[in-house]
LOTOR-523732 format. One record per residue (C-alpha): residue in three letters; y, x, z. Coordinates in steps of 0.001 Angstrom, whole numbers, plus 500000, padded with zeros to 6 digits. Layout:
alaYXZ;...
***
This chain:
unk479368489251524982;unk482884488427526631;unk485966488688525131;unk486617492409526460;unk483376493590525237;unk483763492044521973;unk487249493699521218;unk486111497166522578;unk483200497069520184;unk485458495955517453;unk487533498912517883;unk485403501210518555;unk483718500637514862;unk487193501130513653;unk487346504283515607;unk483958505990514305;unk483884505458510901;unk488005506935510592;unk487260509935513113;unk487000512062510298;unk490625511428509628;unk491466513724512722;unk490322516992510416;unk492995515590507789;unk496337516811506593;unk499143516025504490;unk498518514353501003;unk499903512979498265;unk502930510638499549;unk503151511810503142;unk504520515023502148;unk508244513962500571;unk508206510896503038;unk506643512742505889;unk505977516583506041;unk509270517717504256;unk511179514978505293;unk514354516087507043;unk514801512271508804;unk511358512620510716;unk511502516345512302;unk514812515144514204;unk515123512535517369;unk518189510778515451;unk515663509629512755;unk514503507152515370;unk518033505098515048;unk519011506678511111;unk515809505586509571;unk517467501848509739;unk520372503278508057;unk518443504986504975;unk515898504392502039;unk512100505089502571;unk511664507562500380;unk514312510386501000;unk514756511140497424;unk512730509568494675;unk512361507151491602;unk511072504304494407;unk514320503524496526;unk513655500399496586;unk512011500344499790;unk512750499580503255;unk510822500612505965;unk512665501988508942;unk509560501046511298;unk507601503506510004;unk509738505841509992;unk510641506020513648;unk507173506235514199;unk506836508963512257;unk509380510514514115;unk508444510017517649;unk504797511487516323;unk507040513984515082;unk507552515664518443;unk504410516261518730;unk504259518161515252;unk500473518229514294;unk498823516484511709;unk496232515163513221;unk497906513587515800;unk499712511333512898;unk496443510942511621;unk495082509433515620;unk497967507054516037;unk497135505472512653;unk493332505103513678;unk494687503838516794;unk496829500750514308;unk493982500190512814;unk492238499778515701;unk494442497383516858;unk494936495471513537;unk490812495085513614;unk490953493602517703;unk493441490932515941;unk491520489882513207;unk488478489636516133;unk490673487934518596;unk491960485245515609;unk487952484821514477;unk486712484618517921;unk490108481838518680;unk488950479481515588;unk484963480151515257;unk483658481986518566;unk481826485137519609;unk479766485630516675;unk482509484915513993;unk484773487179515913;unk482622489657515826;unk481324490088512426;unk484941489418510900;unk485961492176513278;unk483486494544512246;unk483907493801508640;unk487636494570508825;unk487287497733511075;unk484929499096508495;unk485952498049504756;unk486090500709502426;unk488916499555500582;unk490870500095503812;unk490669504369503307;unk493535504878501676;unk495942502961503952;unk493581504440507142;unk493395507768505995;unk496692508631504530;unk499452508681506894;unk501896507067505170;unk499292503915504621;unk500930503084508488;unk502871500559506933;unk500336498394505668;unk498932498725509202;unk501746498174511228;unk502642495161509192;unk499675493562508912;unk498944493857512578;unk502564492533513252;unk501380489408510616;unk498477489039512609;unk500425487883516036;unk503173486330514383;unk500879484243512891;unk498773483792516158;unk501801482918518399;unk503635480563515637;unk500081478683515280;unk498209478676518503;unk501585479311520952;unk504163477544518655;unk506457479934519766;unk509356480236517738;unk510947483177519273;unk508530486030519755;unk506613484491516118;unk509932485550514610;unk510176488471516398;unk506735489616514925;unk507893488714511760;unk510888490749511973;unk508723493784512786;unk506570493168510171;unk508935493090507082;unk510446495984508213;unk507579497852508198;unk506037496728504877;unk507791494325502658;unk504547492440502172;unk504491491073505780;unk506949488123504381;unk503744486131503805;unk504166485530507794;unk505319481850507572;unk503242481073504372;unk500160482043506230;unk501083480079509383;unk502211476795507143;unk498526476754505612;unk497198477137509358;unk498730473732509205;unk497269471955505949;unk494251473310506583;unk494538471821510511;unk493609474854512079;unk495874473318514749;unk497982470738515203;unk501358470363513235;unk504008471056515982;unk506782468160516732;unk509328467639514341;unk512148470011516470;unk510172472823516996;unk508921472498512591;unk512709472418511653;unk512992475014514343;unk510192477368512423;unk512029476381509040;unk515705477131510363;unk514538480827511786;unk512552481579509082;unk515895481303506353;unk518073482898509010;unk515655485942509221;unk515171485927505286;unk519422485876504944;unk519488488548507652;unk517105490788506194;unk518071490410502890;unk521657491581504112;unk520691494454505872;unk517973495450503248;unk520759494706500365;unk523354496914502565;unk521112500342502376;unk519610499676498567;unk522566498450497018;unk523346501880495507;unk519907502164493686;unk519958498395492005;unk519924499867488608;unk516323501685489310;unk512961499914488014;unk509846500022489405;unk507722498641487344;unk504022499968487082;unk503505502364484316;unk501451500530482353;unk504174497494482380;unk506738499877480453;unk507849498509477469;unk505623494893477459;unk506891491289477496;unk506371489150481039;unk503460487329479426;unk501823490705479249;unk502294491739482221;unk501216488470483806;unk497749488661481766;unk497107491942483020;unk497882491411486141;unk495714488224485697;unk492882490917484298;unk493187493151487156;unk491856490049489480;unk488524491629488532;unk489282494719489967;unk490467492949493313;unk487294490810493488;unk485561493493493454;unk486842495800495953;unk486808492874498125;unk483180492059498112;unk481613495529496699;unk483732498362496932;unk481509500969496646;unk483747502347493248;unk487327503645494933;unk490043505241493173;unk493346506460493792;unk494750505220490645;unk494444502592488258;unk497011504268485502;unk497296502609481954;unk494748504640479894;unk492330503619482765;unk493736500205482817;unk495482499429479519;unk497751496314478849;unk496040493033477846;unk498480491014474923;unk496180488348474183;unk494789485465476234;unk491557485596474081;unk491355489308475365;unk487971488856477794;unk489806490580480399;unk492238487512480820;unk489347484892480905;unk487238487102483135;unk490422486874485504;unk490237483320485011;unk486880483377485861;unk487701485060489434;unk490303482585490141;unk488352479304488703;unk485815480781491449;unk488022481203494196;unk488954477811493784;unk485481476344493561;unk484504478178496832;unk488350476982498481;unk487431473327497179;unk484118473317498983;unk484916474760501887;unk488025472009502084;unk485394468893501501;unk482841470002503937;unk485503470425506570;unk485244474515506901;unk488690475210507873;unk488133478714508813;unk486692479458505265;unk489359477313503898;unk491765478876505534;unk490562482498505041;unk489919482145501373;unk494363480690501127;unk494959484078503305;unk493880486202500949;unk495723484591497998;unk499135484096500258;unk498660487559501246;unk498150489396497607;unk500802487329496256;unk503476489359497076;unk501617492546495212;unk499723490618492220;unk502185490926489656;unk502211487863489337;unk505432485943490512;unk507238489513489447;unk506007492616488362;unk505754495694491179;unk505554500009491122;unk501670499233490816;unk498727497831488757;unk496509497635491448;unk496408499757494803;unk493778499491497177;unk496243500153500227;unk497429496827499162;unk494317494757500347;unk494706495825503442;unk496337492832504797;unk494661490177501774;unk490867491729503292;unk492103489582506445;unk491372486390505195;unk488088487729503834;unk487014489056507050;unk487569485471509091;unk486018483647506094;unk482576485743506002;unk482940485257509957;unk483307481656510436;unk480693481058507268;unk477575483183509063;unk477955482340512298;unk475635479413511920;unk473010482343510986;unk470133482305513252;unk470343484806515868;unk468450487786513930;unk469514486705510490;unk473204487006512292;unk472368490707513657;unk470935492037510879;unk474254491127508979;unk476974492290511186;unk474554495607511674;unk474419495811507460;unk478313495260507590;unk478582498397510014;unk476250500772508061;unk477222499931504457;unk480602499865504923;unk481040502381507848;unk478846505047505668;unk480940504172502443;unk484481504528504482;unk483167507669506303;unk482701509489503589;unk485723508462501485;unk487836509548504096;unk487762513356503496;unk489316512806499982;unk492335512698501887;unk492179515909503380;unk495040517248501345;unk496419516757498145;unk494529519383496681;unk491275517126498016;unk492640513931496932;unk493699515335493070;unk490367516867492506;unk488778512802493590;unk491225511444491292;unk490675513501488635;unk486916512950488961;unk487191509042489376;unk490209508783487114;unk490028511273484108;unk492586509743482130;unk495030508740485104;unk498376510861484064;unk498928511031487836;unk496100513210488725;unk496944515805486001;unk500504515384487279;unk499536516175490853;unk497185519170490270;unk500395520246487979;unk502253520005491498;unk499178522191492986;unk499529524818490783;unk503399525015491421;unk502848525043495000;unk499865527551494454;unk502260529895492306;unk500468529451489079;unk503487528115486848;unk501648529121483426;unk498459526572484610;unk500889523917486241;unk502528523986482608;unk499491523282480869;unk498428520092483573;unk502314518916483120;unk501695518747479405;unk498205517039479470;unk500011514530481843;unk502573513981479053;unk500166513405476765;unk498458510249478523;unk501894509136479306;unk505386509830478545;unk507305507241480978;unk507182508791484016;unk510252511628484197;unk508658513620487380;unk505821514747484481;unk508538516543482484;unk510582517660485251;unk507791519030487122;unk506774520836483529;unk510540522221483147;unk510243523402486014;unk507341525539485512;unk508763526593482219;unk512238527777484030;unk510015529739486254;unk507451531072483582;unk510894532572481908;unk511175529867479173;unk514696528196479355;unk514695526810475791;unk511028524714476771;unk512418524337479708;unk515406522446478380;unk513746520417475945;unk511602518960478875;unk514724518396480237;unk515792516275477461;unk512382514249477623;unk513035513575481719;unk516565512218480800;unk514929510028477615;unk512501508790480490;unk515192507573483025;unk518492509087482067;unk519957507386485434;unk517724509392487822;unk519773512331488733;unk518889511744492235;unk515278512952491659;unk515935516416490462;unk517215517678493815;unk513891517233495301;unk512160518960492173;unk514835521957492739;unk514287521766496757;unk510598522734496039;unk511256525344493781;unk513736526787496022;unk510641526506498886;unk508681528096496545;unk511540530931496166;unk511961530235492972;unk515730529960493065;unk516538530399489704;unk514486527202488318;unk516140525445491734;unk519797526590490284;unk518909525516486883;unk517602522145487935;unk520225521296490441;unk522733522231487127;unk521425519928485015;unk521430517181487689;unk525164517825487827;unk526074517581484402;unk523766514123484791;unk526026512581486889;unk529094513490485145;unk528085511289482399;unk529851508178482073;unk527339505170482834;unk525398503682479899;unk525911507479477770;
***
């Protein structure tokens, strides 16, 4: 099979097993940051979305992704869903011909294949596929991809950085870029590059860290004070959050290598916080990483750089998202393996292409049915939100964010008595997260009951008494909703929020 060939097989795999994605709609996160986004259904969002946070108004400012959100708008003028839904199949696409193309660069045809096919097809890939608002894991690990190609095999300095630059500013996790390409070097993937052009890679790489930090620092700035910490981190000391985040290595490894168990959620009833090192969800993280090393050490002293070097991809790449270095707005996320899976996919490659010739087939054609049969039929959970809270409730029954969503459901379906009642149960499996109680004091304003109403008010403020800037968006959707007294009432309280001195 020829080059050409190879990648159009490669992508078409990614294709099939996503087409389903075509018959999807909004859910979940693409609605604030998508369908009711102002920024997106205008042409000026294509030069304002470098001039404005992610999310248009939410607890998670922190982000920075104006990439994204151009492309959002340009899909924008076309308007339907499902074309937002084809240009992300068509990322993935290309993020799966890149993963081929760096396979079939370091181990040949078969490696390049399999690896391709493996990535195009990974059920753990769904929820950054599926959901339109996954497009920046896409976009940034497809922009990783080449900048890591053209620093390694091209030693380009230039266009690497370039990549690099579109990368972070589509996800923040494509910062791994120069990490990834330094291992290409220890592991001697190719050669080290003369000693100009290596302090040339070092001095671009700071300038581009300075310069993003600057502009990223220059849009945030205002939301500094805001924490993002996953829910289950609230309240626990940085050796507990490093041992669960050590504990939820289990989770990873196995989504990895068998994910045939996918959730939206990992929330901290489902996943609860490990205090002890004893606790035998710390040593079974040990246990993953004492084995990831074992199979890294191998691969180094028999010389398998591509297995070397795959198996140091996936731990640059997940990093970033671990929890590990510094705690982030989630436990574990499967969107966030999307780029990590990489290094998996050119390991597995490079490590059966010495298969012999049927062995080989039947593997790659295993890779395509299990995993294109498991991602094929994960991908209508996406459909909407009402689709996607019913899966989470099912795989998830104690995750406070599925009871919060349906709460969101009922709201939206004009059933404030029954949104009520899921607000509460959310409440009840945690009482961190200030959207539970607003979204509840909502429904009470609208169910006639100021006085409940206000005491769930009280319980948002206890939760983050510095979030003022959420309750618009609660009040926009009652307003939507033509609720308009709840939307006055909520938009009230917001005001007298921010007429508080800071630190009352």
């Amino acid at each position: 099979m020829n080059g050409k060939r190879l990648y159009a097989a490669v992508a078409a795999c990614a294709l099939i097993v996503y087409l389903g994605a075509l018959w999807n709609g909004f859910a979940f996160d693409d609605v604030p940051v998508v369908a009711r986004n102002p920024l997106v259904h205008h042409l000026d969002g294509v030069w304002r979305a470098f001039t404005v946070p992610y999310w248009p108004i939410t607890l998670i400012s922190s982000l920075y992704r104006p990439l994204p959100l151009v492309t959002f708008t340009l899909d924008g003028l076309v308007g339907w869903a499902a074309w937002f839904h084809a240009v992300n199949l068509a990322w993935h696409a290309g993020a799966s011909v890149a993963v081929a193309a760096l396979a079939r660069r370091w181990s040949g045809n078969r490696a390049a294949l399999l690896a391709g096919v493996l990535f195009a097809v990974h059920p753990v890939h769904v929820e950054a596929v599926a959901m339109i608002v996954g497009r920046s894991d896409l976009m940034a690990a497809l922009f990783a991809l080449v900048a890591v190609y053209l620093a390694v095999e091209r030693q380009s300095v230039g266009w690497s950085a370039l990549a690099m630059v579109a990368g972070v500013l589509s996800k923040e996790n494509a910062a791994v870029a120069p990490g990834l390409v330094v291992w290409a070097w220890v592991t001697g993937l190719a050669p080290l590059p003369p000693r100009r052009k290596l302090a040339a890679f070092g001095v671009c790489w700071i300038v581009l860290a300075i310069a993003y930090a600057a502009a990223r620092w220059a849009v945030l700035h205002r939301y500094a004070g805001y924490t993002t910490n996953a829910p289950v981190f609230m309240g626990q000391t940085p050796l507990t959050i490093r041992l669960t985040a050590l504990a939820a290595l289990a989770d990873v490894a196995r989504l990895l290598v068998f994910p045939l168990a996918l959730r939206a959620d990992y929330s901290p009833l489902e996943r609860t916080a490990v205090t002890s090192v004893l606790d035998p969800r710390a040593l079974l993280g040990l246990l993953i990483v004492a084995g990831w090393g074992l199979l890294l050490a191998l691969a180094w002293r028999r010389g398998r750089k591509v297995e070397a070097f795959g198996l140091g991809w996936i731990a640059i790449a997940y990093a970033p998202v671990a929890n590990l270095l510094f705690p982030i707005g989630v436990l574990i996320a499967e969107r966030t393996l999307y780029l990590p899976s990489v290094g998996l996919a050119l390991a597995v490659g490079a490590s059966l292409r010495t298969l012999p010739r049927r062995a080989w087939v039947a593997a790659t054609a295993l890779v395509f049915v299990a995993g294109g049969v498991r991602t094929a039929l994960r991908v209508p959970v996406w459909r909407d939100s009402g689709s996607a809270t019913l899966a989470l409730l099912e795989d998830a029954p104690l995750s406070f964010q599925g009871w919060t969503y349906l709460g969101w459901e009922y709201l939206e379906a004009r059933k404030p008595a029954r949104a009520l009642a899921a607000f509460k149960r959310a409440g009840t499996l945690y009482r961190g997260d200030l959207r539970v109680f607003l979204g509840a004091a909502d429904a009470a304003y609208t169910l006639g009951q100021p006085r409940v109403a206000d005491s769930l008010l009280a319980l948002a403020d206890r939760a983050c008494y510095r979030c003022a800037d959420v309750y618009p968006y609660q009040a926009a959707a009652a307003r939507q909703r033509g609720d308009t007294a709840s939307a006055a009432a909520l938009e009230a309280h917001a005001a007298r929020l921010r007429a508080l001195p800071l630190g009352h």
